[in-house]
KOLNUSE-189856 format. One line per field, with one value per residue (C-alpha): residue number from 1; residue in three letters; chain; x, y, z. Coordinates in steps of 0.2 Angstrom, whole numbers, plus 5000, padded with zeros to 4 digits. Layout:
BEGIN
num <- (NUM,...)
residuo <- (ala,...)
cadena <- (A,...)
east <- (X,...)
north <- (Y,...)
up <- (Z,...)
REM end
This chain:
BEGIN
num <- (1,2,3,4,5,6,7,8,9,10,11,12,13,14,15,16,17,18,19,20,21,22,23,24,25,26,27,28,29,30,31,32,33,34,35,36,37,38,39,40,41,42,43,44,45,46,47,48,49,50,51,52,53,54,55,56,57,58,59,60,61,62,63,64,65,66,67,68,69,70,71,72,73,74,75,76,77,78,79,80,81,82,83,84,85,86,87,88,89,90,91,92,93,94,95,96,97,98,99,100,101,102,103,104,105,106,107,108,109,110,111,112,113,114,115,116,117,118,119,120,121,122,123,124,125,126,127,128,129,130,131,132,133,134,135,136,137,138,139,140,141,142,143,144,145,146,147,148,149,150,151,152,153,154,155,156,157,158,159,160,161,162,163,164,165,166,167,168,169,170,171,172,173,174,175,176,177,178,179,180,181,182,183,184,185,186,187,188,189,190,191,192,193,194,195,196,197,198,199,200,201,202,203,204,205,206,207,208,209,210,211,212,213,214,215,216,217,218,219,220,221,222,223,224,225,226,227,228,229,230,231,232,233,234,235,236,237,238,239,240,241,242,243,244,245,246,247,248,249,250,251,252,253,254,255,256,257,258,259,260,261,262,263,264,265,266,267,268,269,270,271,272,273,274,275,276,277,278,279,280,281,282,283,284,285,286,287,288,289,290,291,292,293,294,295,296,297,298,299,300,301,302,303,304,305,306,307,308,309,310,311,312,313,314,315,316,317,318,319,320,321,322,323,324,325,326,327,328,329,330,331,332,333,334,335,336,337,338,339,340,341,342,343,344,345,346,347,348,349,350,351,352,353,354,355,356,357,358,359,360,361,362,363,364,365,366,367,368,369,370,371,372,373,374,375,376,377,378,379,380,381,382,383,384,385,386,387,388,389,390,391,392,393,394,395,396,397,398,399,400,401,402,403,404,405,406,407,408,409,410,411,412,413,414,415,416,417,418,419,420,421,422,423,424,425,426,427,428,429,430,431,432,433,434,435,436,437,438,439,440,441,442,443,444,445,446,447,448,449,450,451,452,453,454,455,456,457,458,459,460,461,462,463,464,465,466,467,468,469,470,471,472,473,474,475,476,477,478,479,480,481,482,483,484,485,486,487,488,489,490,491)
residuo <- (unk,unk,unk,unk,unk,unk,unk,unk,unk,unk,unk,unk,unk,unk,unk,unk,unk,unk,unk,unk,unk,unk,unk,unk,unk,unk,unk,unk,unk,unk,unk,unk,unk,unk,unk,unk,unk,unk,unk,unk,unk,unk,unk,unk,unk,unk,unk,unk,unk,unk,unk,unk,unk,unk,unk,unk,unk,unk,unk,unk,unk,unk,unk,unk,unk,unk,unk,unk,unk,unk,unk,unk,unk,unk,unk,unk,unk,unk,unk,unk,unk,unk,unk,unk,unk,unk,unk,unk,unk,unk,unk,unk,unk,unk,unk,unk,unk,unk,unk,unk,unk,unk,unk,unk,unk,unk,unk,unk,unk,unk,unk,unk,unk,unk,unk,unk,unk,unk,unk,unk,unk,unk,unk,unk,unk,unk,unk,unk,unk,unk,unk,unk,unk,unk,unk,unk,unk,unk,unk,unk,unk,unk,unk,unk,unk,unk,unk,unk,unk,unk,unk,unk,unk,unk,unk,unk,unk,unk,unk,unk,unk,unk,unk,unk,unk,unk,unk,unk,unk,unk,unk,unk,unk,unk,unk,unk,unk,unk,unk,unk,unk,unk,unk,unk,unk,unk,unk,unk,unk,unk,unk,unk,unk,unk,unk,unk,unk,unk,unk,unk,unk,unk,unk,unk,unk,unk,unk,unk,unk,unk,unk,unk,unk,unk,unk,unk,unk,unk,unk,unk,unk,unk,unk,unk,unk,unk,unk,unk,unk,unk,unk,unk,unk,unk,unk,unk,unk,unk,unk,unk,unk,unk,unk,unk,unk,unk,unk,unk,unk,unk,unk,unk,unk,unk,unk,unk,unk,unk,unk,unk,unk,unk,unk,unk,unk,unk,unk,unk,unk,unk,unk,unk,unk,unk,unk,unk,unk,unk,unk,unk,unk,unk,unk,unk,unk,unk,unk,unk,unk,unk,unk,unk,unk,unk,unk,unk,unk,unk,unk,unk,unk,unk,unk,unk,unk,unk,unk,unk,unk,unk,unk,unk,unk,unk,unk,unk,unk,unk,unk,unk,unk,unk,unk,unk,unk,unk,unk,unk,unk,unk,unk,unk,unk,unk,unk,unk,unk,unk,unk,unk,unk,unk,unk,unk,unk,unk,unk,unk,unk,unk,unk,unk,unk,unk,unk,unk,unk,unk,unk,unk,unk,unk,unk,unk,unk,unk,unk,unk,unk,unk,unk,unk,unk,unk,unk,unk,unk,unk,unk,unk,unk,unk,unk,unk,unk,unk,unk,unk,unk,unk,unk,unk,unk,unk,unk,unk,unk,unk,unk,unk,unk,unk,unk,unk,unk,unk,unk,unk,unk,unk,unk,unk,unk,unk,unk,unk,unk,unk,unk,unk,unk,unk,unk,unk,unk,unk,unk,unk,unk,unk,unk,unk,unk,unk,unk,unk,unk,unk,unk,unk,unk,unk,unk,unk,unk,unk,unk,unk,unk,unk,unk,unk,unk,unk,unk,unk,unk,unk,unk,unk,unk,unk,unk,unk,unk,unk,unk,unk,unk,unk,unk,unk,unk,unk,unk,unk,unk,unk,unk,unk,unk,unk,unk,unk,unk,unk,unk,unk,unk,unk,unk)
cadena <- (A,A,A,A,A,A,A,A,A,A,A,A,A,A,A,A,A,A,A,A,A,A,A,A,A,A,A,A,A,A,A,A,A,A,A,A,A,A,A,A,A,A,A,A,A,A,A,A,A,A,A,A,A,A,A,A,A,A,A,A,A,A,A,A,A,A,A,A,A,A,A,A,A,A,A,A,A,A,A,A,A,A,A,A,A,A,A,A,A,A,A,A,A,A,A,A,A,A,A,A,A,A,A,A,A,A,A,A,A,A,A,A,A,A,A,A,A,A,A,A,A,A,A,A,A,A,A,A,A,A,A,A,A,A,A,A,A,A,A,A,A,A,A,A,A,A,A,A,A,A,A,A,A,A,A,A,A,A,A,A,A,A,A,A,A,A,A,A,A,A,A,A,A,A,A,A,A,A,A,A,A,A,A,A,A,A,A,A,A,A,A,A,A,A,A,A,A,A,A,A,A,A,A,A,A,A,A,A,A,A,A,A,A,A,A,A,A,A,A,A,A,A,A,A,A,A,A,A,A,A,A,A,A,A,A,A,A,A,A,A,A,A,A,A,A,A,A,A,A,A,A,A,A,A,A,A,A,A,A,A,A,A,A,A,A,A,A,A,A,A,A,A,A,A,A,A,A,A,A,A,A,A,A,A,A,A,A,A,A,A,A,A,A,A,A,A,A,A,A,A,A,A,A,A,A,A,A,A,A,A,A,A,A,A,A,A,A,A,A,A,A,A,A,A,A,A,A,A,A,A,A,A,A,A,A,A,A,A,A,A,A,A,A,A,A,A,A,A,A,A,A,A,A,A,A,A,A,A,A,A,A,A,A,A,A,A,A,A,A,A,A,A,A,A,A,A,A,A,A,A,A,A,A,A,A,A,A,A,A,A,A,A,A,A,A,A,A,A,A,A,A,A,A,A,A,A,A,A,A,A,A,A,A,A,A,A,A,A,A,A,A,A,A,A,A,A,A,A,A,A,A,A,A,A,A,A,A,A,A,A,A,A,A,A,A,A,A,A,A,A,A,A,A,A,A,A,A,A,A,A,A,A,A,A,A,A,A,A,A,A,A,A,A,A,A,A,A,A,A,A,A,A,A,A,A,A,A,A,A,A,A)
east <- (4560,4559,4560,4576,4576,4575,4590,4585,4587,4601,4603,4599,4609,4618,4616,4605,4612,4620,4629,4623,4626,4607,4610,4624,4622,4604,4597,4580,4572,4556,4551,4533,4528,4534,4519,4519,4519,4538,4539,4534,4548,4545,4544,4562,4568,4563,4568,4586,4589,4585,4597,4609,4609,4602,4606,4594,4575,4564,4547,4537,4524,4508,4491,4485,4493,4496,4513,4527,4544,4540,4536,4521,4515,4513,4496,4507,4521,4513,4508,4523,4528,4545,4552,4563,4580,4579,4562,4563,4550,4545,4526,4520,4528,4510,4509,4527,4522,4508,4522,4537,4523,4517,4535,4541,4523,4528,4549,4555,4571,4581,4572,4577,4565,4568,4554,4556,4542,4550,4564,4565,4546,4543,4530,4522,4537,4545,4531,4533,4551,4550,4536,4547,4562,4551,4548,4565,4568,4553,4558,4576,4573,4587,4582,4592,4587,4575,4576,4589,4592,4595,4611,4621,4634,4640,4655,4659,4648,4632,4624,4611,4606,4593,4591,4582,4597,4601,4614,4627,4645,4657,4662,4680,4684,4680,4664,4656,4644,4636,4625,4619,4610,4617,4633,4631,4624,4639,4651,4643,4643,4663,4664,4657,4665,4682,4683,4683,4686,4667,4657,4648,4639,4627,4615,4612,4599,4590,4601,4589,4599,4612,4625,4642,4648,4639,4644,4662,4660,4654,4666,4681,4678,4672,4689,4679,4683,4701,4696,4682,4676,4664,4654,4648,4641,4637,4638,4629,4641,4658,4666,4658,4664,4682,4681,4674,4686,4702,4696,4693,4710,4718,4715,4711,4711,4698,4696,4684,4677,4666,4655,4654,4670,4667,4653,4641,4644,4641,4624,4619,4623,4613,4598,4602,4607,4604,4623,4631,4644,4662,4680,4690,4704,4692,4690,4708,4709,4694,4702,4719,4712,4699,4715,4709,4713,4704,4701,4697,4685,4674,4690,4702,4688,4687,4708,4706,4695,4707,4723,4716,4707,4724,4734,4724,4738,4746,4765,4781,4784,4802,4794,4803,4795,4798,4790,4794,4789,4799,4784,4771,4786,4788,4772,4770,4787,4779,4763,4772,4784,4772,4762,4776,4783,4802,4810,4825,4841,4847,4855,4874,4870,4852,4861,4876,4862,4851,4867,4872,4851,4847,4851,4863,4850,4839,4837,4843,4838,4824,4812,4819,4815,4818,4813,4794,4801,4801,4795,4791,4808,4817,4802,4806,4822,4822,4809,4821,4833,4823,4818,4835,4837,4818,4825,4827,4810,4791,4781,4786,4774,4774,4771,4767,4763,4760,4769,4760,4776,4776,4761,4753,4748,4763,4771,4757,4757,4776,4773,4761,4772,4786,4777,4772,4792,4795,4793,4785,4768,4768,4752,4751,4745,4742,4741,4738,4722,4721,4706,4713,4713,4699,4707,4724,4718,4708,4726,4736,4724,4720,4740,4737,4741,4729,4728,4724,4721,4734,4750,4744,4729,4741,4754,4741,4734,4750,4752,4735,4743,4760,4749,4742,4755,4759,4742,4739,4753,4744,4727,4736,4742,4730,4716,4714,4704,4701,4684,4683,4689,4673,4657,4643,4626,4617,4629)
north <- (5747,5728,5714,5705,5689,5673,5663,5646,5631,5619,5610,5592,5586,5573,5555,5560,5570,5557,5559,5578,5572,5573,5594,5596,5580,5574,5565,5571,5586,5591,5610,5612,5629,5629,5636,5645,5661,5667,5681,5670,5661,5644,5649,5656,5641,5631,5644,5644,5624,5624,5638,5631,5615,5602,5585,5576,5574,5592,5589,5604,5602,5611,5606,5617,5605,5609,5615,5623,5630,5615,5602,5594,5599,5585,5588,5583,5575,5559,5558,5553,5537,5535,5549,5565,5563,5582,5590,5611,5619,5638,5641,5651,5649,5644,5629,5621,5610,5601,5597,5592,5580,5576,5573,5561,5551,5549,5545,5560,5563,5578,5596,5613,5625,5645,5654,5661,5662,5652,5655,5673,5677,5681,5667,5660,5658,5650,5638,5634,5632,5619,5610,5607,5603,5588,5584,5578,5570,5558,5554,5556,5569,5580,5598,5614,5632,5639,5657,5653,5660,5642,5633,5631,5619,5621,5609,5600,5585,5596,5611,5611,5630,5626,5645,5660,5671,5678,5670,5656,5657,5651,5635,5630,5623,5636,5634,5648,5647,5660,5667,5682,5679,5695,5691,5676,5686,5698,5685,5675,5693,5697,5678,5680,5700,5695,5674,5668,5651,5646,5632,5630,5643,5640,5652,5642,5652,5648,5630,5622,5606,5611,5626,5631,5616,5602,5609,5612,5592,5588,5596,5592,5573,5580,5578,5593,5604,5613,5627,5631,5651,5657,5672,5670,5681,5669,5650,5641,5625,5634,5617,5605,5620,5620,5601,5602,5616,5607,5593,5600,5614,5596,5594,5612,5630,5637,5657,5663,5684,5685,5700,5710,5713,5731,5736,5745,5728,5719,5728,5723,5707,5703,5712,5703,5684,5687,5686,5687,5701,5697,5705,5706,5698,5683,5681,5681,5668,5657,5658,5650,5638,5633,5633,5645,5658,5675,5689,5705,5711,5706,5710,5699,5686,5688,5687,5672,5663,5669,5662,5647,5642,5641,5639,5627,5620,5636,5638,5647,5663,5664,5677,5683,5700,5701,5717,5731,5745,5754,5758,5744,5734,5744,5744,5723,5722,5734,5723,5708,5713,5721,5704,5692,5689,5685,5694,5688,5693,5684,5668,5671,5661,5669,5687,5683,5678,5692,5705,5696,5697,5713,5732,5741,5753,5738,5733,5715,5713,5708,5716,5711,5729,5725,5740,5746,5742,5726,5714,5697,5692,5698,5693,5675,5676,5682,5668,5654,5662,5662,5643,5640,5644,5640,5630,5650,5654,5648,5658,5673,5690,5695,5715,5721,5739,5739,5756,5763,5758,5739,5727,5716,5701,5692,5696,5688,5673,5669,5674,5659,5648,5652,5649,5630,5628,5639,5626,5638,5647,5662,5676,5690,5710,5718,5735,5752,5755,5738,5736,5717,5717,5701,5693,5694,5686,5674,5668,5669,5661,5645,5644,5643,5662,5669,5688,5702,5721,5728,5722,5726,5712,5702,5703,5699,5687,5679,5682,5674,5658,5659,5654,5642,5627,5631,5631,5616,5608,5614,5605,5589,5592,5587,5599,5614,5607,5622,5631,5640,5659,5664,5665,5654,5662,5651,5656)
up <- (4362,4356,4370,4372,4363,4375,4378,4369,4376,4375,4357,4356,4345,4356,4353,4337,4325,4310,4295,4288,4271,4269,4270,4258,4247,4247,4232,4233,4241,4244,4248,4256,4251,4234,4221,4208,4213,4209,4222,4237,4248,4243,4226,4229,4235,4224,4210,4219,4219,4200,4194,4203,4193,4208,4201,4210,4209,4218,4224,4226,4242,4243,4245,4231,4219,4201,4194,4197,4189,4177,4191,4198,4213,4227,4239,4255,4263,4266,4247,4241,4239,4248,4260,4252,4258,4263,4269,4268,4277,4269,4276,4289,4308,4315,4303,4303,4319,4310,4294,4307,4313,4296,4290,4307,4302,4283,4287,4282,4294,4288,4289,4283,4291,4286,4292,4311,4323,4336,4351,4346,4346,4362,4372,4359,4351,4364,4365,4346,4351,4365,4354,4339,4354,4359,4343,4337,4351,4352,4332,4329,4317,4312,4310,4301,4307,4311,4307,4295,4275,4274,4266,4251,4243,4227,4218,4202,4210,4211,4218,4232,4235,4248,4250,4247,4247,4231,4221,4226,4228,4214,4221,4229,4245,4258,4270,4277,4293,4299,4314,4300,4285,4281,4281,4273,4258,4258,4258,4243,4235,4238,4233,4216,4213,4218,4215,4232,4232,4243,4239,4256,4265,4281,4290,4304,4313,4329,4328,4336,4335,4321,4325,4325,4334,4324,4305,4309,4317,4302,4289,4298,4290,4273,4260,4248,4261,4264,4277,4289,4289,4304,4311,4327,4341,4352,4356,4368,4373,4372,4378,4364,4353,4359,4357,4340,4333,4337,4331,4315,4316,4315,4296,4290,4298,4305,4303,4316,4317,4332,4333,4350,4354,4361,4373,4359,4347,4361,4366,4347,4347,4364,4354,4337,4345,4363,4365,4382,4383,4379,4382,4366,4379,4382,4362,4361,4373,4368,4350,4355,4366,4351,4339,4330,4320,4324,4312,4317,4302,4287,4275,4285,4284,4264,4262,4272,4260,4248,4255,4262,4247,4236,4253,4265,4273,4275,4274,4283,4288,4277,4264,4248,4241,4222,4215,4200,4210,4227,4237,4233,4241,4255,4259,4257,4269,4282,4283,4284,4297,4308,4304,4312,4297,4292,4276,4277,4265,4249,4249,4241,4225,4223,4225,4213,4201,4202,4203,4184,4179,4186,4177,4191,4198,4202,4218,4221,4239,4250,4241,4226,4213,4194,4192,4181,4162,4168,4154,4153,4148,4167,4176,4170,4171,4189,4196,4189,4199,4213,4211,4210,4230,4235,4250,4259,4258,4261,4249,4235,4236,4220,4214,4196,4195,4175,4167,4151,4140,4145,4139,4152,4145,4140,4158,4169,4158,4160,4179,4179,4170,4182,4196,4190,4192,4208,4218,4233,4234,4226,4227,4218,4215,4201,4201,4193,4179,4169,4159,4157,4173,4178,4162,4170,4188,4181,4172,4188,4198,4185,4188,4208,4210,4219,4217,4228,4225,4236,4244,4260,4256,4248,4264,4278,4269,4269,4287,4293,4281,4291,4307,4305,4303,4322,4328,4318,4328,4345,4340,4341,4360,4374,4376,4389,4405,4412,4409,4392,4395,4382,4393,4384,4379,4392,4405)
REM end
């Protein structure tokens, strides 16, 4: 049986860390370990930043010289002639020391090391560890990782997919950090296949100096982002952390899913992070004092980088369901409900008008049922009724289960342009077997729609977004005093 891995030291990021900019936003990076062999990590990396259309200039680093990807190699850190903004570090564990020293020498200040060999390898790694510790301390260095699949941020202003993961989300406001690389990798692939709005992800590894309390720090003050995503199963200052999430829950929400909330998850995530064991009761408590909003799995993490991503300030809990279908809005008013959720009654002036609108055995009510021959003609109709007494409600759930006898298209485009003039946040399912179906999304979504595959998705989603307005408001009140109810990894 593998040896528990050692509880690292503190971080030491106090008093040194800076602007991270240089991560997410460098003008200049050099990768030591880059060659021109494509299947090695460097290599990867460096294949990684240039797919991803890195604006700045890439210096590959290795003292074999040559060329690489189309760029000339450079021997050595010190070789250059003024310091890369960002330094990543891809070689072998027993050689990072030597380039740490070689890049504090040369004024290289900002690294991204990937490779592991240190806290969680045993004595020699925790030798390694304590070395690199003393290191940044005696030259303000700032270091990323390590142990990490490194970092990713991808917007209109540039990509920078300092990474050996894969592929890189599609871009949007949402930032995702994350104690598993794994997870990161997942989350970047339900980004892509179902258009989560992500333009930031972080594995942040060992965090030696840089973890879950210094990225959500730093993001709280960064405009491109609207909402803060995390998986943790561990942190090691829990009242820094507290301190840092309100701060941040201030401005924009942040969705937490802590891994090891039952005894056998918490056995795994002492052997994967060395976690300390947790209650769920104590996550719970953590999470409100933190003001943050907890989710329970990898799905609910997903709808909320849906939600927030069209939604980030949230909205009410007032919801009108309008849907062509009886059961699909059953369904959505169930979740909702059961979700906290108010789906109150028609207005007098918004029944009149959907009494008058409506065919007899409709269902003007909340759910509002127009019935599945619906065509593009009542669906209009029926939202301009609906912005007519927006004041009711805080956001519409919209249901369109699409009959054989009724063509799509023209419905989900006057769906979008009633939405422009609804005046409330609208999000929307389509349902039942639409070869148009991306197509069809992609049209809602370009009209601020976002779309789910099921009401029940569509429902909590909406529910996770009726939250966070009133947690908002409790990160503005003084903070606990009491000791944090999670127990820290250190503790």
């Amino acid at each position: 049986m593998a040896d528990k891995p050692p509880i690292p030291a503190p971080n030491i990021s106090g008093g040194i860390v800076g602007s991270l900019d240089p991560f997410f936003r460098p003008r200049s990076i050099a990768i030591v370990g880059a060659g021109d062999r494509p299947t090695s990590s460097g290599a990867a990396v460096l294949q990684m930043l240039q797919q991803g259309g890195y604006p700045g200039r890439l210096i590959p680093i290795n003292p074999k010289g040559g060329t690489a990807f189309g760029l000339d190699i450079s021997t050595s850190l010190s070789a250059l002639s003024e310091p890369a903004e960002l330094c990543i570090v891809v070689i072998r564990p027993d050689g990072i020391l030597d380039i740490v020293r070689e890049a504090a020498a040369s004024g290289h200040r900002h690294l991204l090391i990937l490779p592991g060999g240190f806290a969680e390898a045993g004595v020699e790694g925790l030798k390694r560890d304590a070395e690199l510790r003393q290191l940044i301390a005696e030259h303000g260095l700032t270091v990323a990782g390590p142990n990490c699949a490194g970092l990713i941020r991808h917007d209109v202003q540039g990509s920078v997919a300092a990474t050996f993961l894969r592929s890189i989300p599609p871009g949007g406001g949402v930032a995702l950090l994350s104690q598993s690389g794994a997870v990161a990798e997942e989350m970047v692939a339900a980004a892509n296949a179902l258009a989560l709005p992500i333009g930031t992800v972080v594995s942040v590894g060992n965090a030696v100096q840089l973890g879950v309390t210094e990225y959500p720090d730093h993001l709280a003050d960064d405009p491109a982002c609207t909402a803060v995503l995390l998986y943790v199963e561990s942190i090691d200052d829990v009242v820094a952390f507290r301190t840092a999430a309100r701060r941040a829950a201030q401005r924009k929400p942040v969705v937490m899913l802590m891994g090891g909330r039952t005894a056998v998850g918490a056995r795994a995530a002492s052997a994967h992070t060395g976690a300390v064991p947790n209650s769920d009761a104590a996550i719970t408590a953590f999470a409100e004092e933190c003001c943050i909003l907890r989710v329970h799995s990898l799905r609910d993490l997903m709808l909320a980088a849906k939600g927030f991503g069209f939604f980030p300030q949230g909205f009410g809990k007032r919801i009108l369901i309008l849907s062509n279908a009886g059961g699909p809005a059953v369904l959505a008013a169930d979740r909702a409900v059961l979700g906290g959720l108010d789906v109150p009654p028609l207005p007098p002036k918004l029944d009149a008008a959907l009494h008058a609108l409506l065919p007899a055995e409709a269902s003007a009510a909340n759910p509002v049922d127009i019935l599945a021959d619906a065509r593009e003609d009542r669906f209009g109709a029926v939202l301009d009724a609906m912005a007519e007494s927006r004041d009711a409600y805080d956001a519409v759930l919209g249901v369109h289960v699409v009959p054989f006898m009724v063509d799509p298209v023209p419905v989900v485009a006057r769906i979008a342009a009633g939405a422009k003039h609804l005046g409330l946040p609208m999000m929307h399912t389509l349902m039942g077997t639409l070869p148009e179906r991306p197509a069809m999304q992609a049209v809602l979504e370009r009209a601020g729609i976002p779309h789910f595959a099921d009401v029940e998705e569509m429902a909590g989603a909406a529910v996770l977004l009726a939250r966070y307005p009133g947690i908002r408001a409790q990160a503005h009140e003084p903070a606990p005093t009491t000791k944090p109810a999670l127990r820290a990894r250190r503790d």
